[in-house]
N, CA, C and O atoms as CSV, one atom per row, in Angstrom:
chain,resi,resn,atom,element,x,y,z
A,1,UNK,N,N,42.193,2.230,-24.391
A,1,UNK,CA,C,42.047,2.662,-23.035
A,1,UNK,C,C,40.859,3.616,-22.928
A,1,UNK,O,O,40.608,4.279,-23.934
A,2,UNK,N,N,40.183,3.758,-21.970
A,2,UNK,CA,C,38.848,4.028,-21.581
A,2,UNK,C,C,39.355,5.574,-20.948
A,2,UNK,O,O,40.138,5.579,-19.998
A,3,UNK,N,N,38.824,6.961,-21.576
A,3,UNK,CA,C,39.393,7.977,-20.853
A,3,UNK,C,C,38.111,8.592,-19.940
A,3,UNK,O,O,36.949,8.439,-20.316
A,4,UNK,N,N,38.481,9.343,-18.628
A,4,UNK,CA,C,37.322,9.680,-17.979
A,4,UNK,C,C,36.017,9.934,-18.126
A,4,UNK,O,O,35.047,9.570,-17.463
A,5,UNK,N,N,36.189,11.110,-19.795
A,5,UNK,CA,C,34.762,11.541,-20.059
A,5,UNK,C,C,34.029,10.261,-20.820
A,5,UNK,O,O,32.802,10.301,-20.909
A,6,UNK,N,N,34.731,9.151,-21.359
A,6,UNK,CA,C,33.906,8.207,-20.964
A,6,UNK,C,C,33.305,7.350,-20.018
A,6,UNK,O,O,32.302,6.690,-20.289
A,7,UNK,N,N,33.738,7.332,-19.176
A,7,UNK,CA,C,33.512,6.509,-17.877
A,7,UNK,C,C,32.376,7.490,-17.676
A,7,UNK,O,O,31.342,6.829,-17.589
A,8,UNK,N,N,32.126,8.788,-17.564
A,8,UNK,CA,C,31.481,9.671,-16.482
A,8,UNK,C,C,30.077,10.141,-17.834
A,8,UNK,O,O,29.280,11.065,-17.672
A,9,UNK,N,N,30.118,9.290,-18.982
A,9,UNK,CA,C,29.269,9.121,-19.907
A,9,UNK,C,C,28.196,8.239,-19.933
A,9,UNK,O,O,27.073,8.455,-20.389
A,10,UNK,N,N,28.668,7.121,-19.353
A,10,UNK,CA,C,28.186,5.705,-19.116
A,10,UNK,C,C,27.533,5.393,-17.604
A,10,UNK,O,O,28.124,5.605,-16.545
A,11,UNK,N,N,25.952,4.747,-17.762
A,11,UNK,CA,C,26.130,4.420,-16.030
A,11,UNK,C,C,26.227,3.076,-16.286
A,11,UNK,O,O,25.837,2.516,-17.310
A,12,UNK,N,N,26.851,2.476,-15.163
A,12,UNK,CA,C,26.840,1.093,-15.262
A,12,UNK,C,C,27.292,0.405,-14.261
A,12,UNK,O,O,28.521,0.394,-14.194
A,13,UNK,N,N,26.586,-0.336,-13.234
A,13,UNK,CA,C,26.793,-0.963,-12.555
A,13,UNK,C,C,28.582,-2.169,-12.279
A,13,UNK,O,O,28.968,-3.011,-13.090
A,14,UNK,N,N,29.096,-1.908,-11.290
A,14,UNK,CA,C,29.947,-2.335,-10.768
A,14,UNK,C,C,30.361,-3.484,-10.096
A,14,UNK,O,O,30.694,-3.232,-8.938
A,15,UNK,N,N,30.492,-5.094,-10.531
A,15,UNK,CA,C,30.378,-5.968,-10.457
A,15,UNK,C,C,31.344,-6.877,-9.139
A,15,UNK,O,O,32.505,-7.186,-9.406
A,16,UNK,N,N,31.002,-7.088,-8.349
A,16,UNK,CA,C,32.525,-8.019,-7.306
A,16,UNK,C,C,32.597,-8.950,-8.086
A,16,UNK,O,O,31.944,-9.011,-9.127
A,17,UNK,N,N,33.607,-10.024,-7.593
A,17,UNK,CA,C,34.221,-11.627,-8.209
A,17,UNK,C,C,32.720,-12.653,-7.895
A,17,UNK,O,O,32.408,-13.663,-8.526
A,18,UNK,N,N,32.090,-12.132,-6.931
A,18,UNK,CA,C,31.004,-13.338,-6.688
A,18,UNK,C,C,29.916,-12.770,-6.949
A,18,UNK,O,O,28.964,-13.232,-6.320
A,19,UNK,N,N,29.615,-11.664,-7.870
A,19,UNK,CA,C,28.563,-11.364,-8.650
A,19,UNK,C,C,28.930,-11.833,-9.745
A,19,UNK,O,O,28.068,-12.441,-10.380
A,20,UNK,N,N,30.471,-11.704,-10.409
A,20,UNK,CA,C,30.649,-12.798,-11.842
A,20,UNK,C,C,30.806,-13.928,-12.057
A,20,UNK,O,O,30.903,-14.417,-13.183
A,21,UNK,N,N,30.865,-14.616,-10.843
A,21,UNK,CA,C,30.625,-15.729,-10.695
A,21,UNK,C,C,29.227,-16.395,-10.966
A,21,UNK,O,O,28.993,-17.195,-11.872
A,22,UNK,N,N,28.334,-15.929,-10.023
A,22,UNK,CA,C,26.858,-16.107,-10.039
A,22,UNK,C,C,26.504,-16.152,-11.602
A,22,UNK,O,O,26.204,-17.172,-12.223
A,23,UNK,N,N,26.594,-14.867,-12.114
A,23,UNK,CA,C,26.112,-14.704,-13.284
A,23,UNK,C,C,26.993,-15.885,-14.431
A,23,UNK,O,O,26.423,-16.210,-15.472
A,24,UNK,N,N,27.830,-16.219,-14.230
A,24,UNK,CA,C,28.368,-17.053,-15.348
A,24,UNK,C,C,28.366,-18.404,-14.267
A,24,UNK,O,O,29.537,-18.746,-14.432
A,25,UNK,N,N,28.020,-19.019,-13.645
A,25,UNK,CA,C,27.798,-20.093,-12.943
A,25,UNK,C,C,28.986,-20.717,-13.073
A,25,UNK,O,O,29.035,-21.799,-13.659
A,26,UNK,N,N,30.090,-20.139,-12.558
A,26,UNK,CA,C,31.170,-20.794,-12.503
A,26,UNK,C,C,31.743,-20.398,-10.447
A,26,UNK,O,O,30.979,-20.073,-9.538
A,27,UNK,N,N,32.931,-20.559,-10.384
A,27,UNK,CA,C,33.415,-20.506,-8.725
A,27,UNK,C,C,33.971,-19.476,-8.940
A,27,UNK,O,O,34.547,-19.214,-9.996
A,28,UNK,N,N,33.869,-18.631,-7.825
A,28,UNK,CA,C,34.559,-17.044,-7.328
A,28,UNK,C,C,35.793,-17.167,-7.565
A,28,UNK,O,O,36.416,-16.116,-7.713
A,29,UNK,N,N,36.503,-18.404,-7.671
A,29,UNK,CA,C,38.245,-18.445,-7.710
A,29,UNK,C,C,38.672,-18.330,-9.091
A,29,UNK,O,O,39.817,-17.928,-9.299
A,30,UNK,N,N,37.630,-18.738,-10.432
A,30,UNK,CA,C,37.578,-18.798,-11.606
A,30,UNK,C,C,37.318,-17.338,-12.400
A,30,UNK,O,O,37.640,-17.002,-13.540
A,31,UNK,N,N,36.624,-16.623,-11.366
A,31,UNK,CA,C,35.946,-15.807,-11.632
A,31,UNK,C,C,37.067,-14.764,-11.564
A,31,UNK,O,O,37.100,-13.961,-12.496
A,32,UNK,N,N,37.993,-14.656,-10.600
A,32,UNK,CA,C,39.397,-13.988,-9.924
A,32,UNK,C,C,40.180,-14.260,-10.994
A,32,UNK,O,O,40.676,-13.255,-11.504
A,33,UNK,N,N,40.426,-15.203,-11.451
A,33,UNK,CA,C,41.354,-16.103,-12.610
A,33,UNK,C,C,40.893,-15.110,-13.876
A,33,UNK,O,O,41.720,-14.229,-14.109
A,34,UNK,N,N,39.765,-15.110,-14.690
A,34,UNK,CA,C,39.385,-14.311,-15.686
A,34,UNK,C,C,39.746,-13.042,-15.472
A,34,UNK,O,O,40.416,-12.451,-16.318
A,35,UNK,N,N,39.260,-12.294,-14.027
A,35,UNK,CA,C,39.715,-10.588,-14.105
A,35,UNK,C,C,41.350,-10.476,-14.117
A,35,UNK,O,O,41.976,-9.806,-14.939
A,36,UNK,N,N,42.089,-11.463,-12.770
A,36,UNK,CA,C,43.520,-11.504,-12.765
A,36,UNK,C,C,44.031,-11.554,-14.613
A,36,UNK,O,O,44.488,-10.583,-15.216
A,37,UNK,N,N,43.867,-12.512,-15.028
A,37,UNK,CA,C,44.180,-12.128,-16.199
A,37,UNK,C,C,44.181,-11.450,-17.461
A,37,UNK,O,O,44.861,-11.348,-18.482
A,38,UNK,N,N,42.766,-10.891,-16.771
A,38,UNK,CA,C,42.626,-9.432,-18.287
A,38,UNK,C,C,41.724,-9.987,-19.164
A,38,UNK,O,O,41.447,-9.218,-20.085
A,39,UNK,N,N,40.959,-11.452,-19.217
A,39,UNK,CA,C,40.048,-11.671,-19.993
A,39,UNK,C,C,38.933,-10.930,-19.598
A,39,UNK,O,O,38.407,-10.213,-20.450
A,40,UNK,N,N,38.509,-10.963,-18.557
A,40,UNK,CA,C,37.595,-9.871,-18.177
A,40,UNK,C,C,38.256,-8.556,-17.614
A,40,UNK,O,O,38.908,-8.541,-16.569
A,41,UNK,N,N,38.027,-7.464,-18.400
A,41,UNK,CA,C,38.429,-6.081,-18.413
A,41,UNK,C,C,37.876,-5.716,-16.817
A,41,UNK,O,O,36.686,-5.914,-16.574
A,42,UNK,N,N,38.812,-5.158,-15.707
A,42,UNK,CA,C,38.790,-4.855,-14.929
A,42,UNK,C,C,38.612,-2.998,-14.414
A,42,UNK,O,O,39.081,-2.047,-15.038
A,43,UNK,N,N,37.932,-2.946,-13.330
A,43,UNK,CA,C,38.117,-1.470,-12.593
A,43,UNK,C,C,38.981,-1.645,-11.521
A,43,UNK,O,O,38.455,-2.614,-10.975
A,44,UNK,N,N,39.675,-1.444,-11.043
A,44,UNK,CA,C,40.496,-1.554,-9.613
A,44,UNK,C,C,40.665,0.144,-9.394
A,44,UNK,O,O,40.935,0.992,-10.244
A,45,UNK,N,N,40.429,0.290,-8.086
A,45,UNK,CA,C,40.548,1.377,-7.036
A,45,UNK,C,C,40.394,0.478,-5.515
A,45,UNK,O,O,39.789,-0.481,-5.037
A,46,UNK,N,N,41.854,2.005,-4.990
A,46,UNK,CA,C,41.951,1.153,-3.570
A,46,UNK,C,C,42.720,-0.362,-3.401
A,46,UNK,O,O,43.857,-0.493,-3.855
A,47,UNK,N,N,42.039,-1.486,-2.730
A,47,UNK,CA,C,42.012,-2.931,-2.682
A,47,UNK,C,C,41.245,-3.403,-3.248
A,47,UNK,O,O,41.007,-4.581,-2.980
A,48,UNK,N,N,40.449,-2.714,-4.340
A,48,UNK,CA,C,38.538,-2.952,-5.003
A,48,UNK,C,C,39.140,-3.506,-6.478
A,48,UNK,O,O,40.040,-2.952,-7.110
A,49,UNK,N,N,38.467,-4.662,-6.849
A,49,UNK,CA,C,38.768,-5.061,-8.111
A,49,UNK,C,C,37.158,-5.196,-8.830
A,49,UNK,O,O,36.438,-6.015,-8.259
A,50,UNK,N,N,36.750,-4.710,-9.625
A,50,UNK,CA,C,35.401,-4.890,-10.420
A,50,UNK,C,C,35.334,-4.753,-11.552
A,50,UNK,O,O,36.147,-4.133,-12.237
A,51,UNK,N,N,34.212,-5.390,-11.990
A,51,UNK,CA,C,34.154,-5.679,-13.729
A,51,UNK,C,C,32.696,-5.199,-13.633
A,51,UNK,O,O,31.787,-5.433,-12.837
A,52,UNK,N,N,32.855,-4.116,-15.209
A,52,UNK,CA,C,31.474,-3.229,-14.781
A,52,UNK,C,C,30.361,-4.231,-16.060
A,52,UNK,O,O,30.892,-4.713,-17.060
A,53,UNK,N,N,29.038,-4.377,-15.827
A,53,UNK,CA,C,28.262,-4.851,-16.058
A,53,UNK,C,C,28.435,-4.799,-17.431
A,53,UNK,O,O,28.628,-5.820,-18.091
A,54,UNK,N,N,28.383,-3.731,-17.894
A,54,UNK,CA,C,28.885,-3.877,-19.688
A,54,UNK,C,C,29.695,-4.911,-19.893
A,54,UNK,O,O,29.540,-5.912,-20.592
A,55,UNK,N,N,30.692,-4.525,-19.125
A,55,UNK,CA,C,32.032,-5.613,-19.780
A,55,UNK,C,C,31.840,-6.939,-19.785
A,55,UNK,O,O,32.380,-7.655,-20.628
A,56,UNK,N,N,30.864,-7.513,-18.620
A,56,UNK,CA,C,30.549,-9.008,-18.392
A,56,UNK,C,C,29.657,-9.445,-19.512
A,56,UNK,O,O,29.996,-10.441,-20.151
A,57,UNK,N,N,28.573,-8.822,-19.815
A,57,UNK,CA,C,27.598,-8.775,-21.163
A,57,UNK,C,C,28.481,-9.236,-22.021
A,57,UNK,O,O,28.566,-10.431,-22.304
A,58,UNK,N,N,29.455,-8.028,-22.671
A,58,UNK,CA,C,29.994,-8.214,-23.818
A,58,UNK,C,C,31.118,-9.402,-23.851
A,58,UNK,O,O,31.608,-9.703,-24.939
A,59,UNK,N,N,31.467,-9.982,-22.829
A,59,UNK,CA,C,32.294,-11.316,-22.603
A,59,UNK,C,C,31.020,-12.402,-22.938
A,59,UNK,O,O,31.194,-13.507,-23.454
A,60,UNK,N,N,29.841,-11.899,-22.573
A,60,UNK,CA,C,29.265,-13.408,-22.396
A,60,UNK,C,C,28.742,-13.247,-23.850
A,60,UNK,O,O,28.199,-14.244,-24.325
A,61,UNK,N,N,28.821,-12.227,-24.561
A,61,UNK,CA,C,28.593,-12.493,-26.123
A,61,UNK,C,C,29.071,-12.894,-26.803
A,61,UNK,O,O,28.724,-13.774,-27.590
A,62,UNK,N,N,30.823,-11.904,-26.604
A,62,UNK,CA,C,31.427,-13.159,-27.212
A,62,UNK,C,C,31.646,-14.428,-27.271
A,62,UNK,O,O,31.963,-14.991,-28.318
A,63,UNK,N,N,31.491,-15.058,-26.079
A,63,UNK,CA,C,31.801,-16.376,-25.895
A,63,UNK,C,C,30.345,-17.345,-26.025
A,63,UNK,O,O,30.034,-18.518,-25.816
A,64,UNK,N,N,29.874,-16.459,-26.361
A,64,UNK,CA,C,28.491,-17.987,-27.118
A,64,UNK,C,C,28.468,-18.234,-28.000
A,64,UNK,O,O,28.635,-17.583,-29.031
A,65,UNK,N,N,28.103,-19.958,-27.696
A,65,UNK,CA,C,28.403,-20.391,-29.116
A,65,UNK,C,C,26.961,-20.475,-30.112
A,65,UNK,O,O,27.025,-20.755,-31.309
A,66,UNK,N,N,25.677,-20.183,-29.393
A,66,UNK,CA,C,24.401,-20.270,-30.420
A,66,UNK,C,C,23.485,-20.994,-29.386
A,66,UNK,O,O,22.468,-20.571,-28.836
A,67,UNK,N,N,24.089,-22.151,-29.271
A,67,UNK,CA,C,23.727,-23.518,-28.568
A,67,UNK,C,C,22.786,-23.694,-27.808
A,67,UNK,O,O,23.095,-23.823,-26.624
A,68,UNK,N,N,21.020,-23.783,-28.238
A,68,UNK,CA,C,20.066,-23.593,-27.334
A,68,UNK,C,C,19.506,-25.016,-27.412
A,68,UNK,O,O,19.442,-25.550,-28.519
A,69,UNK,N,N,19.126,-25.618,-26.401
A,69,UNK,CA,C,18.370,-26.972,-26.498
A,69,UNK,C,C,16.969,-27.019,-27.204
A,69,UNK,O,O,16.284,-26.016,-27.006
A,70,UNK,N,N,16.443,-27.950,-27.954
A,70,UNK,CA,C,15.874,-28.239,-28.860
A,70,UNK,C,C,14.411,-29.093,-27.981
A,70,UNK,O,O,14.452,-29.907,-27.059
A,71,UNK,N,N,13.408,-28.604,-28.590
A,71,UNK,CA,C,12.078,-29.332,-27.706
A,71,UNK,C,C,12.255,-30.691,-28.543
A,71,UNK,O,O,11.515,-31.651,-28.326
């Protein structure tokens, strides 16, 4: 768990469902599906659900597989 004086350590941009969408070229409903379930580590305040820019990075690291097309 992430305690304040880290949060207030870090700057980092604050992501909606259709900014993680965009960036992983998938649909805003998919995108809801990953945070709803905790694969992507969430911020919620209020009715506000966001995934901070770090966290999307480090998802999209883990999940590559290498795989670059070949001239």
């Amino acid at each position: 768990m992430v305690t304040p004086s880290q949060v207030t350590n870090v700057t980092t941009k604050l992501l909606r469902a259709t900014d993680v969408a965009q960036r992983l070229c998938i649909s805003r409903s998919l995108a809801y599906k990953l945070m709803i379930s905790g694969e992507l580590p969430t911020v919620r305040f209020g009715g506000s659900v966001r995934v901070r820019e770090t966290d999307l990075d480090e998802y999209i690291a883990r999940h590559w597989s290498g795989w670059e097309k070949s001239n």
